[in-house]
N, C-alpha and C positions, 0 to 999 in steps of 0.2 A: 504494500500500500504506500503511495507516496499523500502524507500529511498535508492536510493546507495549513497556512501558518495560522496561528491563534490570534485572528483580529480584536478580537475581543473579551476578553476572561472574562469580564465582567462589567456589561452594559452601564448599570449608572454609575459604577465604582469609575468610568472611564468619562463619562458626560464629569462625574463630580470636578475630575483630574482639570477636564478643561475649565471650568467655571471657576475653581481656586486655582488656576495656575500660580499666581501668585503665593498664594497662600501654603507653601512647600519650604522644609529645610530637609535638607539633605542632614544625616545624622552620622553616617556612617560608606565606605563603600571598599569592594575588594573586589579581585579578579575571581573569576569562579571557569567552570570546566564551560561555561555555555555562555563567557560574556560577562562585562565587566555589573555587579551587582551594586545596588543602592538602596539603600535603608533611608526610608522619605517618610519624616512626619506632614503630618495638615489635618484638616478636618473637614468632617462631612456635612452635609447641607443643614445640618440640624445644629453644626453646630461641636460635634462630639468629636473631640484627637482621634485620629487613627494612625496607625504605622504602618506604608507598606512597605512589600518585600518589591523589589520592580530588577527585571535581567534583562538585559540588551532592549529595555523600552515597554519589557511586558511585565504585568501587574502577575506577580507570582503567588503571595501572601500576602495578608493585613491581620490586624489585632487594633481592637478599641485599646485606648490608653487610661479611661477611667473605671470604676468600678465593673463596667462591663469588659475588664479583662480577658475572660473567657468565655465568653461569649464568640458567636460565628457571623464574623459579617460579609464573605461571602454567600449568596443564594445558593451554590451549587452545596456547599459543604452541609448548610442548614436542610436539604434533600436526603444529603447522605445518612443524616440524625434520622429523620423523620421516616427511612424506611428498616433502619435497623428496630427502631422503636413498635414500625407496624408488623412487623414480622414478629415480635414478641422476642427480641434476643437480649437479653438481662448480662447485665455487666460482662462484656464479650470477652472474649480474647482476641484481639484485632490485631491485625498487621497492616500498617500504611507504607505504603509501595509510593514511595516521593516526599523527601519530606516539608521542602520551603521553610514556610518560621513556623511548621509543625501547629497550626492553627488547630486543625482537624482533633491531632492526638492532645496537644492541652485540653482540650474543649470534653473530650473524652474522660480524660484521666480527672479533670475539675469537678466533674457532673456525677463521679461514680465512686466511690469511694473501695469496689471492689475489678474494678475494669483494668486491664493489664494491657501495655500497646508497644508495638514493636515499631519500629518506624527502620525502613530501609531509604537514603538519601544514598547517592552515587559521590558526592562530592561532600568531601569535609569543610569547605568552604563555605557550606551554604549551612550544615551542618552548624557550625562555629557561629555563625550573623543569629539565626534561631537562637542557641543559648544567650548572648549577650543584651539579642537586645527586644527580642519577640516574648520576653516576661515569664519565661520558663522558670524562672527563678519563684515566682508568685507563687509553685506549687508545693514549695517548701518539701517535708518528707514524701509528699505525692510524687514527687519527680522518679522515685526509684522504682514505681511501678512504668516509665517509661522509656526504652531501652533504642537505643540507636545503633545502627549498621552501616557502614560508610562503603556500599559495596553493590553492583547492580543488580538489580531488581529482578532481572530474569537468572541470572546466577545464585542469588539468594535461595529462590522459590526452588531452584532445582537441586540447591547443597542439602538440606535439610535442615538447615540451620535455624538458629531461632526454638520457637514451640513448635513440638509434633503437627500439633493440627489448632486453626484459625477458628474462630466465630464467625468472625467478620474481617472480609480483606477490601480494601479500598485502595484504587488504582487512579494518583491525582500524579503521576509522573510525566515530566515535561521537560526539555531541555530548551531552555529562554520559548520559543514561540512554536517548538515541536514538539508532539506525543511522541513518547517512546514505541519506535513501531514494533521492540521485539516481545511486545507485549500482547499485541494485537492478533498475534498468528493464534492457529490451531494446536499445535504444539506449548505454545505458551501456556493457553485455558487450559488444556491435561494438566499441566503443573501447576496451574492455580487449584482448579477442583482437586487434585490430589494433596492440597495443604487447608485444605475445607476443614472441619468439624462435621460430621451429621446436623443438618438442618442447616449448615452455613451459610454467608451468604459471600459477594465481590457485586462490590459495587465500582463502576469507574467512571470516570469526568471525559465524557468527549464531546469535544466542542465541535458544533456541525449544526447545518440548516436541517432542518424537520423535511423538509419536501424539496422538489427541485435539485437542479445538477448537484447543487453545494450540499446533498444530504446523502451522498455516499459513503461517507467516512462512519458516518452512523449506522445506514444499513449495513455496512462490512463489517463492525464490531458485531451486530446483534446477530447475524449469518451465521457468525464464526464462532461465538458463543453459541448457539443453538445445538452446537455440532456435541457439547460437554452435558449442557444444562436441559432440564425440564422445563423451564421456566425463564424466559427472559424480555423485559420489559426497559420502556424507557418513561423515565420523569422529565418532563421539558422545564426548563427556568422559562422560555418564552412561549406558549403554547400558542400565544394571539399572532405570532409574527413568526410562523412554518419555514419561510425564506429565507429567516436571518441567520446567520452564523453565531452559535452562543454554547453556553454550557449545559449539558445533559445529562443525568446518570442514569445510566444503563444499571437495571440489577440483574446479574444470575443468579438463581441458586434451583436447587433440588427440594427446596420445603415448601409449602403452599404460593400461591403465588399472593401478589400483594394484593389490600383489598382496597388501596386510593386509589383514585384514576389514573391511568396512563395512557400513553399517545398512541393513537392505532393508524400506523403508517396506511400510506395508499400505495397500488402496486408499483411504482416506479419512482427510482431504479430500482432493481433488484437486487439483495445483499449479494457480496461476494467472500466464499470461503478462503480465505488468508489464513498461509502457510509460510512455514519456514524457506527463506531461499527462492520462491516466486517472486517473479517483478509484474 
């Protein structure tokens, strides 16, 4: 699969960007494996600090800087909550496959007091900007249920390393404006579902238009997951706007399927099974 590039993580988080241009300090910034990174305070329309994470110009992470620390101010990530929770999966065992300023797995580890979270990031770099300055510190003894791997994602899933087996895996891996394609193959999902739990779930962020040409990337994850899973659906952040390029979660799993609503494509294009070493 050749990726489109990620125009937009995150729709108003990027309308915001423009309307406070002004209103940005840089705080921090380092070279990283995908482009030089920047740690950018401002604040959102209401008013409220936020910190992002930004790589070669794309919004990677953010974190509220007040009481709402832990809290998820990405849409796509507050998806990911919301289907763990519908499925009934009680203080999981997760593994985050990308880590950025580790939003996701704070958010996790804050909210559960019995939740355990493995976080696989490729670059120690990005790894390092997360501890310092994305509030990790906030979780005080909580942090020791959160365990970090500086080493790729698809090599991870296939060593066995880590826990025997998942709850929940969530696949937010990107290098600056590309999805990880060796993620996306058929060979990949076997080694996801094979670090499942019974009743598990993987959830993953791809960004892609719901209908029309620009919505291949989407039918080709859900294809190529179907080939593992009983069950595979998609959650739109944009449902009103099919056309647009934006973020997705796709969930698989093998336990009942979800009971919120989700997007019921129409026939065209048709997914395509993605494999290792195809072009």
């Amino acid at each position: 699969m050749t990726p489109r590039p990620q125009d937009a993580l995150v729709a108003w988080l990027a309308a915001m960007a423009e309307r406070l241009a002004g209103d940005r300090k840089v705080v921090a910034s380092a070279r990283t494996m995908f482009g030089r990174a920047r740690v950018v305070d401002m604040h959102d329309s209401d008013g409220v600090p936020v910190r992002v994470l930004e790589v070669s110009g794309t919004w990677q992470s953010a974190t509220y800087l007040d009481e709402g620390w832990a809290e998820l101010v990405f849409p796509y990530h507050r998806l990911f909550a919301d289907a763990i929770t519908e499925l009934g999966i009680a203080s999981p065992r997760a593994l985050m496959l990308g880590g950025g300023g580790y939003a996701f797995p704070k958010y996790l580890v804050a909210h559960d007091d019995a939740v355990t979270v493995d976080v696989v990031e490729v670059d120690p770099a990005v790894s390092e900007l997360a501890r310092r300055y994305f509030l990790l510190d906030r979780l005080g003894e909580d942090a020791s249920r959160l365990r970090t791997y500086n080493e790729d994602a698809r090599a991870f899933l296939e060593s066995g390393r880590g826990r025997a087996a998942y709850d929940v895996i969530a696949n937010d891996c990107f290098g600056a404006r590309v999805p990880a394609s060796g993620l996306a193959t058929v060979e990949a999902t076997r080694a996801i579902a094979a670090r499942l739990a019974p009743g598990g779930v993987y959830l993953s962020n791809v960004v892609s238009a719901l209908e029309g040409r620009r919505s291949q990337p989407l039918r080709d994850v859900c294809a190529t997951l179907a080939t593992t899973f009983a069950h595979v659906c998609v959650i739109p952040c944009s449902p009103d706007d099919p056309d647009l390029e934006d973020n997705n979660v796709v969930v698989a799993t093998n336990a009942d399927a979800l009971a919120i609503p989700t997007w019921e494509p129409s026939g065209r294009p048709l997914g395509r099974v993605l494999r290792d070493g195809a072009r």
